[in-house]
Every structure is written in C-alpha cells, then in structure tokens.
N, C-alpha and C positions, 0 to 999 in steps of 0.2 A: 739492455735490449728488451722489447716490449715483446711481451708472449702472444704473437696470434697466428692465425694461419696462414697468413704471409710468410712466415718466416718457414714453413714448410717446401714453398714452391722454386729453389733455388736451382741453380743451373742441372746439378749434380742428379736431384729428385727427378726433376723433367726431363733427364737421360735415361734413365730407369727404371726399364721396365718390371723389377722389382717392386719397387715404391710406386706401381701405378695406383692410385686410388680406385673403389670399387663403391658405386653408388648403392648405398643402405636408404630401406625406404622405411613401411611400414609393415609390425608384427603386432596380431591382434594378443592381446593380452599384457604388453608392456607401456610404461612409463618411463619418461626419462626426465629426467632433472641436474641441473648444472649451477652451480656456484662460486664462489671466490668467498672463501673465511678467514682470507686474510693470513696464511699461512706460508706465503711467498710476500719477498718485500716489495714485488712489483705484482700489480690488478692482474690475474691470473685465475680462470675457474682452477680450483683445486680439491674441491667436495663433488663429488658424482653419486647420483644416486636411481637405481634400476631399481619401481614400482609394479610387483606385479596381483594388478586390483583383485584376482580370484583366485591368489594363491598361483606356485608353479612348481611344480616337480624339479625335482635336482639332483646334479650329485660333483662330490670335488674330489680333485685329485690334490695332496698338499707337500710343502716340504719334507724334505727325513733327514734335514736338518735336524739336530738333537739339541740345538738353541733357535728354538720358535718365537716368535712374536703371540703377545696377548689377546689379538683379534684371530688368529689359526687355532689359540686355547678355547677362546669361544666358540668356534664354528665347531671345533671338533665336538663341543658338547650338544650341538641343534640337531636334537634326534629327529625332527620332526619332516618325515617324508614330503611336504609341500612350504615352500616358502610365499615369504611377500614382500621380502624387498632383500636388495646389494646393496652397502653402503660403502663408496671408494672415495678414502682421501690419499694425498700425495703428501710428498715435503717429508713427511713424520711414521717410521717404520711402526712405531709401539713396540717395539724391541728390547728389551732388559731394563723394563719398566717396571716390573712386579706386579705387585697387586693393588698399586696405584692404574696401572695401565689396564690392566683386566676390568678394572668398577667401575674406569672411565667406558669401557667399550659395555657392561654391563647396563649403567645410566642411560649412555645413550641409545642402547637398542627400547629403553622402558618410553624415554621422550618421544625418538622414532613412532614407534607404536601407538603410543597416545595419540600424535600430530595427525597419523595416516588415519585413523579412526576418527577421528574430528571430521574431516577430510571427507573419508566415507559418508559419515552421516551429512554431509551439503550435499554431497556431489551426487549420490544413487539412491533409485526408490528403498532398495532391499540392502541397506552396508553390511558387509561381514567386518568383526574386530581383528584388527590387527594385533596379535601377540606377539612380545617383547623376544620368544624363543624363536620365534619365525625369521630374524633378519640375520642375515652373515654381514660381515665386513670383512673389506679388507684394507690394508693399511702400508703403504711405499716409502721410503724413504731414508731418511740417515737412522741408523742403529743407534742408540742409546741416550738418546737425547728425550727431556721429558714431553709428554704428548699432548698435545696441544685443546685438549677437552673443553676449553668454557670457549674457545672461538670455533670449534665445530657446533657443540650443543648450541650456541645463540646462534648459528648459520641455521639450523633445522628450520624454522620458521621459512627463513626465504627460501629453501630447498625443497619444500611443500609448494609452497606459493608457486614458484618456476616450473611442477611439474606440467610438465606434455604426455596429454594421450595418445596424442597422432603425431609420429614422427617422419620424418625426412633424412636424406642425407647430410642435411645442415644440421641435426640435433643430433643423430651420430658420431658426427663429426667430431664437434662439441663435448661428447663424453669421451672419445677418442683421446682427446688431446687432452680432458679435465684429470687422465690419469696417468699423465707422463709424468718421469724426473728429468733424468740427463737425455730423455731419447731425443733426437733430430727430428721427428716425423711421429704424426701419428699412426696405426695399425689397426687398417678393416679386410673384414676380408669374408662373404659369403658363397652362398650356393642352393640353389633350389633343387628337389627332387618329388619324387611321387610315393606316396607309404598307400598301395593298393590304384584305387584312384584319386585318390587325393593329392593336392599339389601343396606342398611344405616346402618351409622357407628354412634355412640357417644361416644365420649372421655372425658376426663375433669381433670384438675388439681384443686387440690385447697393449701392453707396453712392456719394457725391459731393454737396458741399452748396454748394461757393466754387469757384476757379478751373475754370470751367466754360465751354469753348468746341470746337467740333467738332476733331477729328480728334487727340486726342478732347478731352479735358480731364484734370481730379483726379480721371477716374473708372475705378471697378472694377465691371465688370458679368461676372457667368458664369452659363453656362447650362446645362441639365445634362438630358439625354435619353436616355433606354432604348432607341433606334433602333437601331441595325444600320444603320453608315454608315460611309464612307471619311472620312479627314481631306482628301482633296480634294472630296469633295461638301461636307462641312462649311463647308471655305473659301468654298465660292462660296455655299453657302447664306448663310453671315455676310455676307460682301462685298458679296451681294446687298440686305440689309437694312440695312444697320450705316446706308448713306446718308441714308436716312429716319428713322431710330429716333436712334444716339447722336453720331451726326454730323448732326443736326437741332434741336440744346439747345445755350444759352450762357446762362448765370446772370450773367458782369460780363467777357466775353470775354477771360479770360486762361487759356492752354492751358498745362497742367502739363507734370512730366517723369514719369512714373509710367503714365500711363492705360494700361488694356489692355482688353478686352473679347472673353474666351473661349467658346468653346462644346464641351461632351465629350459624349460618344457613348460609353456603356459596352458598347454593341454587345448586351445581354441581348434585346433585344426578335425574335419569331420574323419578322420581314416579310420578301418578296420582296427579294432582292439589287436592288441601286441601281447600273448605273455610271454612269449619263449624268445631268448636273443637272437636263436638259430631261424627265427619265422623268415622263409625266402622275400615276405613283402618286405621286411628291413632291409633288405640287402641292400639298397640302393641311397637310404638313409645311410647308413654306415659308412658306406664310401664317401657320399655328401660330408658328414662329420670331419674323416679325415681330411679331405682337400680343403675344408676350410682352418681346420687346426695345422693342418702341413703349410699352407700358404701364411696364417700368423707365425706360425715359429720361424721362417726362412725371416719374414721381416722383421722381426727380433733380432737374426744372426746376422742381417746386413744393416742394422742399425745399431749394431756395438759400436762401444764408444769408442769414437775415431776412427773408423772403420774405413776403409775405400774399395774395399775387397771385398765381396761373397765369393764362400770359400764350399764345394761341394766335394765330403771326401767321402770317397766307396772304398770297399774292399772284398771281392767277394772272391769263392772258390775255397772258403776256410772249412774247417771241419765243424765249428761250430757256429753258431750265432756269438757267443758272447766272446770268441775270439777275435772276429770280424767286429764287435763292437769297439772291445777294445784296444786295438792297431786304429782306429776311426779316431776315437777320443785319443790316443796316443800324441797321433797327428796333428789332432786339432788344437791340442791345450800345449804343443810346443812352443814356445818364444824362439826358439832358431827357426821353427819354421816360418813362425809367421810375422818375421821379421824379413825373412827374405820373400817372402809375400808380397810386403807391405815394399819391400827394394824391385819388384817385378823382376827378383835374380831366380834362374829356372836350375838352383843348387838342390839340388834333387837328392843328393849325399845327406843332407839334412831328413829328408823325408824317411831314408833307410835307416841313421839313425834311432829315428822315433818308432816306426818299426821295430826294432832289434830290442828298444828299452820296454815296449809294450809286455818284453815276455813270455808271449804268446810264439808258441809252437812255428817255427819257423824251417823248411828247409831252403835256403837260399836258393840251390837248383833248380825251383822250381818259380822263385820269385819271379813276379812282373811287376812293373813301373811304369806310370803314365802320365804324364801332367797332359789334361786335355787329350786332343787324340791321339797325341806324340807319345814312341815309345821308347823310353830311355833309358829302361832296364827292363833284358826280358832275358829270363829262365836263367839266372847265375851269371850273365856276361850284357858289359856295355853294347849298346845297338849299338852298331858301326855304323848304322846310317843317320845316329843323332844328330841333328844339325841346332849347337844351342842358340843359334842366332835366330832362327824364326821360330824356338818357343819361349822364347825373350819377348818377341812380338807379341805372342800371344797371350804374357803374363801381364800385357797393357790393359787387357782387359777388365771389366767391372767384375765378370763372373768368371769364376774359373773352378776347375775339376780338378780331381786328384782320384789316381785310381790306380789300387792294389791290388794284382791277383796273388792268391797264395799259392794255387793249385795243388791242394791239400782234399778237397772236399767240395759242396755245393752249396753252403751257407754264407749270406749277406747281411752286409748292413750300411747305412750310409750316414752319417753325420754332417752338421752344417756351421762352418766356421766364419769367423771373419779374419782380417789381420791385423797386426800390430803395428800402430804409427804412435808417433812423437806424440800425436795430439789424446792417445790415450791417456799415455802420463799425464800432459797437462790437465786434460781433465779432473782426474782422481786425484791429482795432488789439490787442484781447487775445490774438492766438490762440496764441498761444507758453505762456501762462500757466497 
C-alpha cells in the first residue's frame, strides 16, 4: 500500500467526528521540513524536522520507562533553556542500541547544526549559530534493531533544502503524517487564546497507535505556540496538564522506551511578560494548552491499533484521586473488557470484575454502574429496570462511556481507552514486516 493522505480519508474517518481534521496555518518563528530517507521500503516521508530560526523556549515531559532510548538519553542531557530545532524520525526506535546509538544521535545533532548555520548565514542579514546542544530528537519505531544513521545523516542535506518558513495546513499535515508508525490517521489538533491582549496560537501534532499506557507510552506529541514564555512557565504549564490529557490513555497497557511530549514557545508573540504560573493573564493559556493536549491524546486512544471503539471511562465519588485513577486504568487495560467492547456485548459483570481487581477501597453498597446513560448497577443491587437490549444498541456506537460511582467520597478521574479486535493481533503479530 502506498503511504499518502488518501489513505487517511476512508469511510470509517469521514464518520468521525473524532478524527475530524483541524486546519493548522501559520506560527511566526517555525520551520518545517519533511523527507523520505529511505527508511520504509515503500517512498514515504519518514524524517521531520521543526526549525526554529531564533531559538525557542521548551520543556518535556519523557518516559519512566527504566529502558530509554538513546535520543530521550540525549535530550535528557540539553540543559539549554532555548532550543533550535526537533528532529523526528520513524521506522527506528534507537532503542537498546548503546553507545553506537547515542554517537549516532550525538553526530547527527553536530551535522544538524553545521547544515542550519550554513543555512543562516544565506538566508538572514544578522544568523545566529546553531549549536549542536540545542536540538532534541526523537526517534519511533521497532525496539532493538540497529539505527539507521548514514541514511538519516545523508537525508540532512535535503531536509535543509525542504525547509518551509511559512506554513499551511498542507505542511502540517505533512509532518503529521511524516511521524507515524502503525497509526491509521494523522493527529492535529489546535487552539487560539489571549495572554493579556495578545492573540496566541497553539497547535500540536502527535502519533501513537499500540504500546500505549501513561507516563507515557509509544507516544510522540508536541506542541508549538507563538507565546512569549519561560521554559519554566512551560514546564509547569505541561506538568500541569500532561496528567489528564497523555497520562490519561492506555490502548493494551504496555509503556514504551521512546515517549516524550514537548511543548515550544518561539517567544514571537507581543503579550505581557509572565513570571509567576499563578499570573491570572495565563489562565486562559493554560486551558488552551490542555484542550489541545486532551483532543491529541483522545486521537491517540481512538487510533489504537485496531481499534473501532473510543472508550471514555469515569469514576467519580472516590475518596481519592488515585483511587478513581486506578478503577479508570483497571478498566481500561482489561482484555475481558475490551473484548466485549469490541463484541458491542453490554456484560457489565466484566466491568465489576475489573473494579474488584483494581484493589482499591471498594464498598459495594454503595456502588454504581453505567454504561452510557443506562443504569445497570446501582448502590449493591441489579436495576430492575435494565433493559440489555437497548444498551446492546447503544454499544453500536463509535463512542461510548463507562461510568463508576463509588460514593465513597468527591474525587475524579477519567481515562481514555479503545477496544480489542482481531485486527490488533494481526497487527502486532506483523509489525516488523
């Protein structure tokens, strides 16, 4: 099958008001750049690359995986509070590679660097040098397999050459897709706001379709805002969010060595100076941040591999939060459950199950049960008014709820699953191929 954006618009997508695409324009202070290094055995961009010409404020959130990839070793070491460029390839995680795979990621941020600097000096009156400490990567793909370094390092040339100052939704798009693996669909997803009187953009792509579980998973998500901000307001802006938004998804609860989840500040935009996180002008930033990091993680969860299901589980009225977390993750990383998800069976016995194994402080008496607005177990006894033949009906649907009260307490939380099909397996039993 040939990779392009065709292959995104299929009947399934166009039903979907999940997967609706959201048109990404232009943010002052970015480049983008797209390639093919020949890392897929079919013509496929699979090198991405985010330029930004005067430096950009950052900050990431990364796996706690305690087996990292060698490009998450490098970034962890880029102290340096402004960057100048993201380098995303696919296909090739750089995973239990060594210190073959570190030198390669090493080299190439030195080539990087040199290329953009060349670059600078044609392109602006006044170039600033691009340093080799300045660029993260990040790196997708199959775990242990050796990294593909002399067909990335000779891509740099035309990966320069391809950059775009002024983008569209067609170059978005573009990177979008240049940093999938198994996903189905690319994932964009912005939002505009005001920081004072200033009008600020946020945008953000992410990918991840399989090994999919919080803190983080197989996922790459960044985000990218014309603000005028510290890399410490950024961090607690991310930190603040990251909890609900991608640390709120698990597709079949297995957490990668890869994941990261960026956010850059080209600092272009004119707004009032920021130092305190608590400054009420943020406030409306903040929220902006999370709907755009909540709307990537949900298309994340409804693009697990195989998926047909987006799966939204609640639980609230626990005594705590991380009780209510985890009965959420319980639920969500079940194979009974989400098998009978995937069977549109409304076996609700399963959901209590996974409940029960959570752990988690439990008086039955007090329990409630909901698939959708139907309620079919409330406070220790079967509704006598369940009727399962019209919430059979309802399990037809793309999207569906799950919702636990505990009545225990006033504490919530909500996580985002998909379901289990045949076509998972097949995936992951081929995915090397």
């Amino acid at each position: 099958m040939v990779f392009s954006i065709n292959n995104f618009f299929d009947e399934k997508n166009k039903r979907s008001t999940i997967a609706d695409f959201q048109d990404l324009e232009h943010v002052d202070g970015i480049a983008i750049s797209t390639v093919s290094a020949g890392l897929y055995d079919q013509k496929r961009d699979d090198l991405v690359l985010f330029y930004f010409r005067d430096g950009a404020s950052h900050a990431s959130v990364f796996t706690q995986s305690k087996i990292v990839s060698e490009n998450i070793k490098w970034n962890l070491k880029v102290k340096s509070k402004n960057v100048s460029a993201l380098m995303i390839n696919t296909r090739n995680a750089n995973a239990l590679t060594g210190a073959k795979g570190f030198n390669a990621i090493k080299e190439l941020s030195y080539d990087l660097s040199k290329q953009l600097s060349e670059k600078q000096n044609l392109d602006d009156e006044y170039p600033n040098e691009v340093k080799s400490n300045e660029t993260l990567f990040a790196c997708t793909g199959t775990i242990g397999e050796k990294f593909p370094f002399i067909k990335i390092k000779n891509s740099i040339p035309n990966l320069i050459k391809n950059i775009k100052y002024t983008q569209n939704k067609l170059i978005w798009m573009k990177a979008a897709m240049g940093i999938l693996t198994t996903d189905t669909k690319p994932k964009l997803a912005m939002s505009e706001c005001k920081i004072g009187s200033s009008s600020i953009k946020i945008y953000g792509i992410a990918k991840g379709s399989g090994m999919i579980y919080p803190n983080m998973a197989t996922t790459l998500g960044f985000v990218f805002t014309d603000a005028t901000l510290s890399s410490t307001i950024l961090k607690n802006v991310l930190k603040e969010n990251i909890k609900t938004t991608f640390n709120a998804i698990s597709c079949d609860g297995d957490t990668s060595t890869n994941d990261m989840v960026s956010i850059f500040s080209t600092n272009k935009a004119k707004n009032p100076t920021i130092k305190n996180f608590k400054d009420p002008k943020l406030t409306n930033f903040r929220k902006s941040v999370h709907e755009v990091l909540l709307n990537l993680a949900k298309r994340v969860a409804f693009d697990g591999e195989g998926s047909s299901k987006f799966i939204s589980i609640n639980c609230k009225n626990a005594k705590k939060e991380d009780q209510a977390k985890n009965i959420c993750f319980s639920i969500a990383n079940s194979p009974l459950v989400k098998t009978a998800l995937a069977g549109e069976d409304p076996n609700w016995g399963r959901i209590a199950m996974a409940i029960g194994k959570s752990k988690a402080d439990v008086d039955v008496k007090k329990l409630s049960i909901y698939i959708g607005p139907f309620k079919v177990f409330f406070k220790g006894n079967i509704n006598e008014e369940y009727d399962e033949e019209i919430v059979s009906e309802y399990m037809q649907n793309e999207s569906l709820d799950i919702t636990v009260d505990i009545g225990l307490g006033n504490k919530y939380f909500t996580a985002y699953t998909m379901d289990l099909t045949k076509k998972y397996i097949e995936i992951n039993a081929d995915y090397r191929s």
